[in-house]
PDB file with SEQRES, HELIX, SHEET and CRYST1 records, atoms N, CA, C and O in Angstrom:
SEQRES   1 A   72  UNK UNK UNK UNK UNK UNK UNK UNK UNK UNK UNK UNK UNK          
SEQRES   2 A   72  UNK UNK UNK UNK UNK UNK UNK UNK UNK UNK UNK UNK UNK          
SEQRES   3 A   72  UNK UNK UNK UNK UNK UNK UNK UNK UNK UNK UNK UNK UNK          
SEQRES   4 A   72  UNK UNK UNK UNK UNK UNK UNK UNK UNK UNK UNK UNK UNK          
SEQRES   5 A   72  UNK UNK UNK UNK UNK UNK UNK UNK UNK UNK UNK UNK UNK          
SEQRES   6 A   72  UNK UNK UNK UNK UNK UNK UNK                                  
HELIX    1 AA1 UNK A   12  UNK A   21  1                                  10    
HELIX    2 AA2 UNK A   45  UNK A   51  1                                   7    
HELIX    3 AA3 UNK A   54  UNK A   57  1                                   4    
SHEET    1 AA1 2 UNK A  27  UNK A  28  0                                        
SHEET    2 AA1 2 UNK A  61  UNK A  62 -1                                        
CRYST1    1.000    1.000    1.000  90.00  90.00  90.00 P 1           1          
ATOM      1  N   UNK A   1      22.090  52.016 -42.098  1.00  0.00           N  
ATOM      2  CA  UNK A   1      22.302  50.628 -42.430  1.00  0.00           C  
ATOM      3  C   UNK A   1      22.112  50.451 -43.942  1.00  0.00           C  
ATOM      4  O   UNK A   1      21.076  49.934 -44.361  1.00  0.00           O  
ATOM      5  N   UNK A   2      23.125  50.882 -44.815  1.00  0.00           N  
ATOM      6  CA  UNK A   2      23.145  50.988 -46.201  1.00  0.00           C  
ATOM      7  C   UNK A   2      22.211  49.551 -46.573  1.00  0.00           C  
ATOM      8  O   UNK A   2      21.154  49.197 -47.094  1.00  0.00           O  
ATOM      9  N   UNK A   3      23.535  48.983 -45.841  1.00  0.00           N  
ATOM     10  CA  UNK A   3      23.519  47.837 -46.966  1.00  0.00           C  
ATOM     11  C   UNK A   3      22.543  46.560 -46.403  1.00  0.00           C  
ATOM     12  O   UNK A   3      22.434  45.495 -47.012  1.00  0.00           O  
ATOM     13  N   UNK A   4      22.045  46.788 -45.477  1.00  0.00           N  
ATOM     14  CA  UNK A   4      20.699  46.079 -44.571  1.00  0.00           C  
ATOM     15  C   UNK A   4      20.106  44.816 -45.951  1.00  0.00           C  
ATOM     16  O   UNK A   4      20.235  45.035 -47.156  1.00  0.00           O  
ATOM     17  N   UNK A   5      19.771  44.145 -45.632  1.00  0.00           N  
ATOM     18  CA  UNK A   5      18.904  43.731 -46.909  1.00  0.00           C  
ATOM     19  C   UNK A   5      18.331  42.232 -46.523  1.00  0.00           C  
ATOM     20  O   UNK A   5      19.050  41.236 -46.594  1.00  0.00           O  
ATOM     21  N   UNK A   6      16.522  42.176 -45.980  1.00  0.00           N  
ATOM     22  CA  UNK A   6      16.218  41.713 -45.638  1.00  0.00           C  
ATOM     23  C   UNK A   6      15.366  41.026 -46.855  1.00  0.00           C  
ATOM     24  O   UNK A   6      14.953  41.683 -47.811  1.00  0.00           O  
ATOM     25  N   UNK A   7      15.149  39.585 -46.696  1.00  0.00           N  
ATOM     26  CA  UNK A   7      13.913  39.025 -47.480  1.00  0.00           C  
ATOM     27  C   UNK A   7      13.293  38.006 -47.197  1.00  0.00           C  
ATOM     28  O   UNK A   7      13.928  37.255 -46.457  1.00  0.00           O  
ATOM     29  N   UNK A   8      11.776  37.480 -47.633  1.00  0.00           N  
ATOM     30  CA  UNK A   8      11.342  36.189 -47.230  1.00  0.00           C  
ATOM     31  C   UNK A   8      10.300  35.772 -48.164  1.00  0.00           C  
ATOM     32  O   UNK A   8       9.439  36.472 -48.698  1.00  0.00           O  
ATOM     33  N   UNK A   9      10.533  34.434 -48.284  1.00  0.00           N  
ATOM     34  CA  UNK A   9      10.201  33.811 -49.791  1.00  0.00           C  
ATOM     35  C   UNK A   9       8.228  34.091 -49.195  1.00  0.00           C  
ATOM     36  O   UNK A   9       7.867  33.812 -48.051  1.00  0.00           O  
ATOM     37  N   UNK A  10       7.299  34.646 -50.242  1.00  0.00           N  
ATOM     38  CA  UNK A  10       5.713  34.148 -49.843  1.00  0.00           C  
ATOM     39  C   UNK A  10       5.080  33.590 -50.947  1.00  0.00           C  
ATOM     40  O   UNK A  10       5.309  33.543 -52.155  1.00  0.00           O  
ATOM     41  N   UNK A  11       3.913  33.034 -49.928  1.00  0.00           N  
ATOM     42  CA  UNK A  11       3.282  32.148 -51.215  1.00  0.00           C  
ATOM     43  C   UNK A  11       2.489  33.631 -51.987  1.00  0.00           C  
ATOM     44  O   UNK A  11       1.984  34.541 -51.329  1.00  0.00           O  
ATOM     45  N   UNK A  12       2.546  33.572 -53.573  1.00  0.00           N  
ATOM     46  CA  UNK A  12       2.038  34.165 -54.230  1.00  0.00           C  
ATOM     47  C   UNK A  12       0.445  34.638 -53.994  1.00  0.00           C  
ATOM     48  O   UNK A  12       0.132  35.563 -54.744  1.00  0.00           O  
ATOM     49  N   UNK A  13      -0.656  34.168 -53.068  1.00  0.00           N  
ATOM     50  CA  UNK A  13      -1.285  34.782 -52.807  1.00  0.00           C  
ATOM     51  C   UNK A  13      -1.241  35.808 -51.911  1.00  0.00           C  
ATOM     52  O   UNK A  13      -2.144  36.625 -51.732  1.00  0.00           O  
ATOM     53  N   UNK A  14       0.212  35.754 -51.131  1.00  0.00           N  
ATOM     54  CA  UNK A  14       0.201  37.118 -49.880  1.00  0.00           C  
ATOM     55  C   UNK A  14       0.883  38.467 -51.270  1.00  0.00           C  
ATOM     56  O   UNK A  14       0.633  39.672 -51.240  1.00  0.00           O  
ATOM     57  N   UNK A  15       1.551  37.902 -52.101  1.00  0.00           N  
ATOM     58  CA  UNK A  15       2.073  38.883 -53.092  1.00  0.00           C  
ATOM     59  C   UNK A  15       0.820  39.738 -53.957  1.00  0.00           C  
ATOM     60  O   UNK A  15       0.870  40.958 -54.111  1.00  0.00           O  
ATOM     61  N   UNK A  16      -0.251  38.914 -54.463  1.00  0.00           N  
ATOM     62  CA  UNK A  16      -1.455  39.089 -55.012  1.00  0.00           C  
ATOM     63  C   UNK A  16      -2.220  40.272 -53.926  1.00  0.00           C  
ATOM     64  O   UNK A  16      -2.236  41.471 -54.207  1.00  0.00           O  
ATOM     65  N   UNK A  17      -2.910  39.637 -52.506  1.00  0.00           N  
ATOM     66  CA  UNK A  17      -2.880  40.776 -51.871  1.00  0.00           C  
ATOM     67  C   UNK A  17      -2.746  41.801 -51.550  1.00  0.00           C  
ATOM     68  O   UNK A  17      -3.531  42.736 -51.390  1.00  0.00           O  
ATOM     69  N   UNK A  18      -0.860  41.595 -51.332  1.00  0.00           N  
ATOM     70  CA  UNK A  18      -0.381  42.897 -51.100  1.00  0.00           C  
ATOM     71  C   UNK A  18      -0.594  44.311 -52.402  1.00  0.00           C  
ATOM     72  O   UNK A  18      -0.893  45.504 -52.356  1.00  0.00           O  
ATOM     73  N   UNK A  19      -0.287  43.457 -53.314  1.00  0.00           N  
ATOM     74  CA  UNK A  19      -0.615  44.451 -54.539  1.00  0.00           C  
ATOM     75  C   UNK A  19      -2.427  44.879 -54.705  1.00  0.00           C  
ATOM     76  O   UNK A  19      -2.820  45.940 -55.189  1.00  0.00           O  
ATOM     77  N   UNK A  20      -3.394  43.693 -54.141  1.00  0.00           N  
ATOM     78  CA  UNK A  20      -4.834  44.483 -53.924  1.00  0.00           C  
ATOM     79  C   UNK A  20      -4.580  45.544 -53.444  1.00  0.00           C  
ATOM     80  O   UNK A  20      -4.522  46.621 -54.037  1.00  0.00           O  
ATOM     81  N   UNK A  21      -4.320  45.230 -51.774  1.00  0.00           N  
ATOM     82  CA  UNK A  21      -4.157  46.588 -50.916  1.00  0.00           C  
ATOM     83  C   UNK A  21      -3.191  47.501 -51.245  1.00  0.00           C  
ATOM     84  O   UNK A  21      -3.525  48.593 -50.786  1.00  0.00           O  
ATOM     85  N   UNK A  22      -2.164  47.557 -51.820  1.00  0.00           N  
ATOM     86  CA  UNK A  22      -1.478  48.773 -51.939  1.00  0.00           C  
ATOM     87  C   UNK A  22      -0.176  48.612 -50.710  1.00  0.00           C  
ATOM     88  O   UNK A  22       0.927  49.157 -50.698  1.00  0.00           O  
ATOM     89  N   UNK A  23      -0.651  47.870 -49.949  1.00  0.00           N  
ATOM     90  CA  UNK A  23       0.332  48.135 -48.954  1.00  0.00           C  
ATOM     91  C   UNK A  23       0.245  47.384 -48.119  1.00  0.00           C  
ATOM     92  O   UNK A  23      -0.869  46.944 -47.834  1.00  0.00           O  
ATOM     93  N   UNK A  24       1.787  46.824 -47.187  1.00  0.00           N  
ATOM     94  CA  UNK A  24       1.743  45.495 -45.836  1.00  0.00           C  
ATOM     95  C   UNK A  24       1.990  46.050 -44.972  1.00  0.00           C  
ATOM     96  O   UNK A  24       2.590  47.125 -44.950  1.00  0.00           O  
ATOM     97  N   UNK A  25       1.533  45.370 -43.962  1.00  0.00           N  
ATOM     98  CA  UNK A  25       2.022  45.785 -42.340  1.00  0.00           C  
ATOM     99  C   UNK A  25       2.662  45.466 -41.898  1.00  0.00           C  
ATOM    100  O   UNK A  25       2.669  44.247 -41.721  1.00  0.00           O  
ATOM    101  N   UNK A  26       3.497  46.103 -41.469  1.00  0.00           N  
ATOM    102  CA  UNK A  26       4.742  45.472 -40.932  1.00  0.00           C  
ATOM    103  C   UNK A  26       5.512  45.200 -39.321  1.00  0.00           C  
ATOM    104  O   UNK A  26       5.825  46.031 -38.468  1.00  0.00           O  
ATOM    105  N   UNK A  27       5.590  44.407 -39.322  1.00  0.00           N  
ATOM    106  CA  UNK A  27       5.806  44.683 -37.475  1.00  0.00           C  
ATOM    107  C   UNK A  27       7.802  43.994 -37.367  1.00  0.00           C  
ATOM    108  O   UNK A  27       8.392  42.953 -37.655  1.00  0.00           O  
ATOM    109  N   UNK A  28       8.166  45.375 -36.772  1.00  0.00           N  
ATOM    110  CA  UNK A  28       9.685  44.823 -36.392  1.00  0.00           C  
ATOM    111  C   UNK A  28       9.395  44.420 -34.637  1.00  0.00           C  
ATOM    112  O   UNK A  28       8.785  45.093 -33.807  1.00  0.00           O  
ATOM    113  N   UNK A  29       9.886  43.459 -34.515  1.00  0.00           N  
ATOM    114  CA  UNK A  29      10.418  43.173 -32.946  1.00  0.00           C  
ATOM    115  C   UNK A  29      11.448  43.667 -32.392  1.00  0.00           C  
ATOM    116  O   UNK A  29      12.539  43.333 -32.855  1.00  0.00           O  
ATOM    117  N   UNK A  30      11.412  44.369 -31.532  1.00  0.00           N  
ATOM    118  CA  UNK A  30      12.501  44.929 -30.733  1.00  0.00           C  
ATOM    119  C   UNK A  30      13.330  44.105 -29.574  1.00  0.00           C  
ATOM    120  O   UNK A  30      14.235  44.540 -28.861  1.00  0.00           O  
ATOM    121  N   UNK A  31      12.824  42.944 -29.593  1.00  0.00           N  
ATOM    122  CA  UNK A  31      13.051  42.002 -28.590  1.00  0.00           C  
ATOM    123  C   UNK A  31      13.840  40.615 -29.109  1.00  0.00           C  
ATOM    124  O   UNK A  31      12.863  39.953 -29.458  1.00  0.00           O  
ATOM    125  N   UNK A  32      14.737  39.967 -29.312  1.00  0.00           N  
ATOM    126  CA  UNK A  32      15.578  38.934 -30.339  1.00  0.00           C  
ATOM    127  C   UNK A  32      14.564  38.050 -29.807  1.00  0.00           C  
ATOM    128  O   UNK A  32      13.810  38.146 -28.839  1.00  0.00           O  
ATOM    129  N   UNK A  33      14.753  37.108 -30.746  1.00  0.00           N  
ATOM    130  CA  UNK A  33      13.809  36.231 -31.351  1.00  0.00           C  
ATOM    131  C   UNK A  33      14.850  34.472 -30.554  1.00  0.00           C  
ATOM    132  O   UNK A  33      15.931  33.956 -30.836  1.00  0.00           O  
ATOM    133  N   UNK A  34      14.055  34.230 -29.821  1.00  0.00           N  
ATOM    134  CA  UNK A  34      15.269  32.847 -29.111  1.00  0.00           C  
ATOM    135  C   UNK A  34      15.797  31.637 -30.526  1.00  0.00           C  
ATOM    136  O   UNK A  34      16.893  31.302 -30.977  1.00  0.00           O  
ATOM    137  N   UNK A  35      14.209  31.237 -30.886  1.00  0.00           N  
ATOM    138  CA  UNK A  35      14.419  30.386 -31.682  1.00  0.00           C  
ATOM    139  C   UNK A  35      14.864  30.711 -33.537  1.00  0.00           C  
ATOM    140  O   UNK A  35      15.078  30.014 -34.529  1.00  0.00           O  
ATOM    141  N   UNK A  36      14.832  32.012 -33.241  1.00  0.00           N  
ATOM    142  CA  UNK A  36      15.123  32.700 -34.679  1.00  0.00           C  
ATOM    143  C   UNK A  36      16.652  32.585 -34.969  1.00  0.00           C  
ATOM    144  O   UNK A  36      16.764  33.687 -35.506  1.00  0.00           O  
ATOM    145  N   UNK A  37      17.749  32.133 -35.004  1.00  0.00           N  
ATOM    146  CA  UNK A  37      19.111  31.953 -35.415  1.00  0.00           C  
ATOM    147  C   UNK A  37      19.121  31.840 -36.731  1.00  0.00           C  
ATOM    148  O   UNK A  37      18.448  31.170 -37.514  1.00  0.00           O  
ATOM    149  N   UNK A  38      20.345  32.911 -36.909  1.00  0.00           N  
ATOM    150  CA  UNK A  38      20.161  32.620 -38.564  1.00  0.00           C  
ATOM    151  C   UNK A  38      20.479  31.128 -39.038  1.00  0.00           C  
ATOM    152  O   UNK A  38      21.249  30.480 -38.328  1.00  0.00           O  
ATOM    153  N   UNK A  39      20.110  30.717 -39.830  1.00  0.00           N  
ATOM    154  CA  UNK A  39      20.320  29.425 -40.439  1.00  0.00           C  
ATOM    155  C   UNK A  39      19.396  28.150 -40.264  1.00  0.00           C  
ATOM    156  O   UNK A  39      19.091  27.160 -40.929  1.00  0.00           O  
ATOM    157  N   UNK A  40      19.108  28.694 -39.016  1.00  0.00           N  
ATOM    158  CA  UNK A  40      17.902  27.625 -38.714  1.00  0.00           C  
ATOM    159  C   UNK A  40      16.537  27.727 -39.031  1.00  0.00           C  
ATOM    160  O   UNK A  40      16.091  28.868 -39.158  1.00  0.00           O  
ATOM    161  N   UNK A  41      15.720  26.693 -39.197  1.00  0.00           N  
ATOM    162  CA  UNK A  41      14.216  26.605 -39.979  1.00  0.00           C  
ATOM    163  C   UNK A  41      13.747  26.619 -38.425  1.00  0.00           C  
ATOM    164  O   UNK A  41      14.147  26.093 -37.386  1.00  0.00           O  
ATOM    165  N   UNK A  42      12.792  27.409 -38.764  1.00  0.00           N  
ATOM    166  CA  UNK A  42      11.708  26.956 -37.705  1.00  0.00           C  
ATOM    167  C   UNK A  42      10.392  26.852 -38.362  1.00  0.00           C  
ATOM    168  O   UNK A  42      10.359  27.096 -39.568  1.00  0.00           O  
ATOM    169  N   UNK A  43       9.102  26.469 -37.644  1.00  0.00           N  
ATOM    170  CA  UNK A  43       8.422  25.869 -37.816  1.00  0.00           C  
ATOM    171  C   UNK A  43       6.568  26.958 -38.279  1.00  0.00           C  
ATOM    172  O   UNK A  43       6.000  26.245 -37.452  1.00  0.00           O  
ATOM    173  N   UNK A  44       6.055  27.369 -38.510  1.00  0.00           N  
ATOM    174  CA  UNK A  44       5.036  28.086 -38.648  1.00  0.00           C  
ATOM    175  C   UNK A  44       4.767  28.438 -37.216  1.00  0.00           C  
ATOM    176  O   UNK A  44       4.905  29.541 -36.685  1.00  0.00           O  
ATOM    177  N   UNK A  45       4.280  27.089 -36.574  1.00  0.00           N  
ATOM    178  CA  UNK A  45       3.649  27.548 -35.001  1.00  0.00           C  
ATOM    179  C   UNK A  45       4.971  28.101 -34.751  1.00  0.00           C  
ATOM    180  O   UNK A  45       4.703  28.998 -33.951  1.00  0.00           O  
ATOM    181  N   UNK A  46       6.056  28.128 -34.906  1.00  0.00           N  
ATOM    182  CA  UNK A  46       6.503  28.954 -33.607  1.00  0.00           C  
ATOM    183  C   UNK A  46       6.884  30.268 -34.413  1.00  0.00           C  
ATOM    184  O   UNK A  46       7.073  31.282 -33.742  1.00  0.00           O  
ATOM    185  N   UNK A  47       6.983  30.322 -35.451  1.00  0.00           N  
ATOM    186  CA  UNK A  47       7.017  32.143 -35.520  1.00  0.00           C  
ATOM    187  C   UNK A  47       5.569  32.580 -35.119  1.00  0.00           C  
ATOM    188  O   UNK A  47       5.424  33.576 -34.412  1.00  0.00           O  
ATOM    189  N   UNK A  48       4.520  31.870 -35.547  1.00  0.00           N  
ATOM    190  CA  UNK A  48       3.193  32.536 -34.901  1.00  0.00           C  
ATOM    191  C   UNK A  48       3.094  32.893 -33.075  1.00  0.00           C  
ATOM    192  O   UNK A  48       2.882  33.919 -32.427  1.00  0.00           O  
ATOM    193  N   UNK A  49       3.328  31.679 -32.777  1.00  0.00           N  
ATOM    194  CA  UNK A  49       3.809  32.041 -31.325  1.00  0.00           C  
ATOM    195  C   UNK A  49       4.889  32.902 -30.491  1.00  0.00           C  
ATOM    196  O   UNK A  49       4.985  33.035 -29.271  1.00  0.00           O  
ATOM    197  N   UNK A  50       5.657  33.432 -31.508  1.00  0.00           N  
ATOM    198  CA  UNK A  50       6.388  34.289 -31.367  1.00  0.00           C  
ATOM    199  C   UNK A  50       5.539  36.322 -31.756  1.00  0.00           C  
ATOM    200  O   UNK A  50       5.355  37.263 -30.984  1.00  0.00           O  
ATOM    201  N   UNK A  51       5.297  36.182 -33.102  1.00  0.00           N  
ATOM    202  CA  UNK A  51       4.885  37.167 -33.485  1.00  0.00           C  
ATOM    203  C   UNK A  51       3.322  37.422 -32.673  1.00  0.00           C  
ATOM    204  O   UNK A  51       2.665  38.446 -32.863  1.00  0.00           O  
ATOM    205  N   UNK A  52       2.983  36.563 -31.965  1.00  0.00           N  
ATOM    206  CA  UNK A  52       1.471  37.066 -31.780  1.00  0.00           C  
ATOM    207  C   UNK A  52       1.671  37.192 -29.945  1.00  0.00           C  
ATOM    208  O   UNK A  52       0.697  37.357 -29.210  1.00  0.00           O  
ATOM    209  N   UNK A  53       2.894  37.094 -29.501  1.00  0.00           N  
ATOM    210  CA  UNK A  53       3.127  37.243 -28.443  1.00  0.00           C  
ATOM    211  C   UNK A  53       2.402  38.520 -27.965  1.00  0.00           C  
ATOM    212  O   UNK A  53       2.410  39.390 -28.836  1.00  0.00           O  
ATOM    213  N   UNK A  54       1.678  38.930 -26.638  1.00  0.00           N  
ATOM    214  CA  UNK A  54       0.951  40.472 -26.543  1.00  0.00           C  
ATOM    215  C   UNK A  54       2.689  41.354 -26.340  1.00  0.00           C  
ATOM    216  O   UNK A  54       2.700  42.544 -26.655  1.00  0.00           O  
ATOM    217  N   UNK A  55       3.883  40.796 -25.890  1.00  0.00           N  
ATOM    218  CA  UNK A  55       4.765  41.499 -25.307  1.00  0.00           C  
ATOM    219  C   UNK A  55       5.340  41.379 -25.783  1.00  0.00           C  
ATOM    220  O   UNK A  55       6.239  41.948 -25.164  1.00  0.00           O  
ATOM    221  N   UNK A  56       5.973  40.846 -27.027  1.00  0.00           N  
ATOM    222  CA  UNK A  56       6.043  41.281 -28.607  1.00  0.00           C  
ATOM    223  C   UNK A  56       5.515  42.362 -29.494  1.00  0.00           C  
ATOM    224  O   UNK A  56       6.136  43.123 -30.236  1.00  0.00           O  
ATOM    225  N   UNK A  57       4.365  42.275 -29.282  1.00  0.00           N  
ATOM    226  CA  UNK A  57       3.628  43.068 -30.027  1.00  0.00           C  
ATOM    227  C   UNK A  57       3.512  44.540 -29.588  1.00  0.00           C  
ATOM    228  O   UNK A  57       3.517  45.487 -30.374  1.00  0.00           O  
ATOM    229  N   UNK A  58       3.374  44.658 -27.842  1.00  0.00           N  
ATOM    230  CA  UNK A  58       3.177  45.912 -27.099  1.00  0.00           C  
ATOM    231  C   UNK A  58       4.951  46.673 -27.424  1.00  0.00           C  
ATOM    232  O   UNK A  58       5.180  47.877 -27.534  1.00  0.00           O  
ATOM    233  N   UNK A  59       5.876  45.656 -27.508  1.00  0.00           N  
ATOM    234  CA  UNK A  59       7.353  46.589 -28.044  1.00  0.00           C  
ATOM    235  C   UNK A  59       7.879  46.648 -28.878  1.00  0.00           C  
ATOM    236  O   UNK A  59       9.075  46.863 -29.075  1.00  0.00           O  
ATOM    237  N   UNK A  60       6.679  46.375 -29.827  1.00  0.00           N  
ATOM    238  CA  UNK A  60       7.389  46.533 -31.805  1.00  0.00           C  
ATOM    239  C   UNK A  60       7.010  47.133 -32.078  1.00  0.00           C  
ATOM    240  O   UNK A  60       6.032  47.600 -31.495  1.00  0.00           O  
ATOM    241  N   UNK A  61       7.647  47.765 -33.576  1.00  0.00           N  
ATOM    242  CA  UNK A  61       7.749  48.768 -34.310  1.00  0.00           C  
ATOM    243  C   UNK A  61       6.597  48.335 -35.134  1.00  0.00           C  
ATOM    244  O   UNK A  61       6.483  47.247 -35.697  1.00  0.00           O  
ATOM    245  N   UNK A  62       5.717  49.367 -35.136  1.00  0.00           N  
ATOM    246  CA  UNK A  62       4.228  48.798 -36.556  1.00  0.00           C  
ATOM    247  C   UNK A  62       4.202  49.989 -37.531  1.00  0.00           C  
ATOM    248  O   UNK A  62       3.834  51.138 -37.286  1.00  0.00           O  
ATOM    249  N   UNK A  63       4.777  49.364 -38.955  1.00  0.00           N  
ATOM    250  CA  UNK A  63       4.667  50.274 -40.100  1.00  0.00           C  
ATOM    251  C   UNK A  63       3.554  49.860 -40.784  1.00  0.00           C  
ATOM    252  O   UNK A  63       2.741  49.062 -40.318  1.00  0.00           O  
ATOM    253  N   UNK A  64       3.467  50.453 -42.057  1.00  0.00           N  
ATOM    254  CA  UNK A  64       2.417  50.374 -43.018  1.00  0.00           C  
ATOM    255  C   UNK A  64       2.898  50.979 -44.176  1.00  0.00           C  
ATOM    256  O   UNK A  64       2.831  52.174 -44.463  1.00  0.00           O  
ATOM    257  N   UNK A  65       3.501  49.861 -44.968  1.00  0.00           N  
ATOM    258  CA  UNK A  65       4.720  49.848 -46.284  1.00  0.00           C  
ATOM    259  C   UNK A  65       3.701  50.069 -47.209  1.00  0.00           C  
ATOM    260  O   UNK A  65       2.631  49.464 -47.145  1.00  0.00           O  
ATOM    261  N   UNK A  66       4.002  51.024 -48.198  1.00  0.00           N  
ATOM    262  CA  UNK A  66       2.969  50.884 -49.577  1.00  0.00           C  
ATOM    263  C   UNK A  66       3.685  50.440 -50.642  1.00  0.00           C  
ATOM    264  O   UNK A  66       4.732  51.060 -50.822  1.00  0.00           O  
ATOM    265  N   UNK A  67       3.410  49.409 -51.538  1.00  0.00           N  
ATOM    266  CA  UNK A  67       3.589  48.340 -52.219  1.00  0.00           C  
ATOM    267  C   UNK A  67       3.804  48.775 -53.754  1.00  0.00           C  
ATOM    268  O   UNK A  67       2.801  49.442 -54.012  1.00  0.00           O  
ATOM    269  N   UNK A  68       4.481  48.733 -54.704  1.00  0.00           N  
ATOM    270  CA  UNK A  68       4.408  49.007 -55.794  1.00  0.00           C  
ATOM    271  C   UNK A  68       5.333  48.182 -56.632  1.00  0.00           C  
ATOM    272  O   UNK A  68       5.876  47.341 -55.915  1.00  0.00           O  
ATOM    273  N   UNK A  69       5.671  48.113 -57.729  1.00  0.00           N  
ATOM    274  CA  UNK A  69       6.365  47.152 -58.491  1.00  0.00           C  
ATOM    275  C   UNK A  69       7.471  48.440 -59.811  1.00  0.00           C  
ATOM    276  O   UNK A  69       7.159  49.418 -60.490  1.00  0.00           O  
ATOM    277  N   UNK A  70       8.562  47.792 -59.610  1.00  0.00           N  
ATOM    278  CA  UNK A  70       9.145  48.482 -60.600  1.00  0.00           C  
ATOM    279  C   UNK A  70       9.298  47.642 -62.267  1.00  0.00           C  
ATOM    280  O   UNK A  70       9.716  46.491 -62.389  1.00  0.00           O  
ATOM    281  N   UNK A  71       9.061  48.119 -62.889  1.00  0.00           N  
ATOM    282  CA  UNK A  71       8.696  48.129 -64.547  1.00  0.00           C  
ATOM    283  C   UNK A  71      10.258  48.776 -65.115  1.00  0.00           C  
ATOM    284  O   UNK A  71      10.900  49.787 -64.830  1.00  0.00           O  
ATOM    285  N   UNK A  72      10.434  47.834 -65.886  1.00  0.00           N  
ATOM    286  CA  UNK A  72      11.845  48.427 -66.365  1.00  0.00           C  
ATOM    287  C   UNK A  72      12.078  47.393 -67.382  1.00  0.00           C  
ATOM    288  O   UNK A  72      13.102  47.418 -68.065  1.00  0.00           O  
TER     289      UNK A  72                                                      
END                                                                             
């Protein structure tokens, strides 16, 4: 998937963080997302209620991205 290219705006303290730790966790869902359509906003509670699902969680993918910044 060359040309894949995912992103999502954060508030500058999850950016601050991530650069403490070195690295984010990442969880893909293997399961489509009902209320997730592209184009549409949804709401905090419901991606939380989505992502913290146990049967969500028991069939996703869990990485651990290490974080760095390019200088150029």
């Amino acid at each position: 998937m060359p040309y894949l290219h995912a992103s999502c705006p954060v508030p500058d303290q999850w950016t601050t963080a991530a650069h403490e730790r070195g690295a984010v966790y990442v969880i893909l869902a293997s399961r489509p997302w009902p209320q997730g359509a592209p184009g549409t906003e949804v709401s905090e509670a419901q991606l939380r209620d989505f992502a913290g699902d146990p049967d969500v969680l028991g069939s996703a993918a869990h990485c651990l991205v290490p974080v760095s910044t390019i200088n150029g």
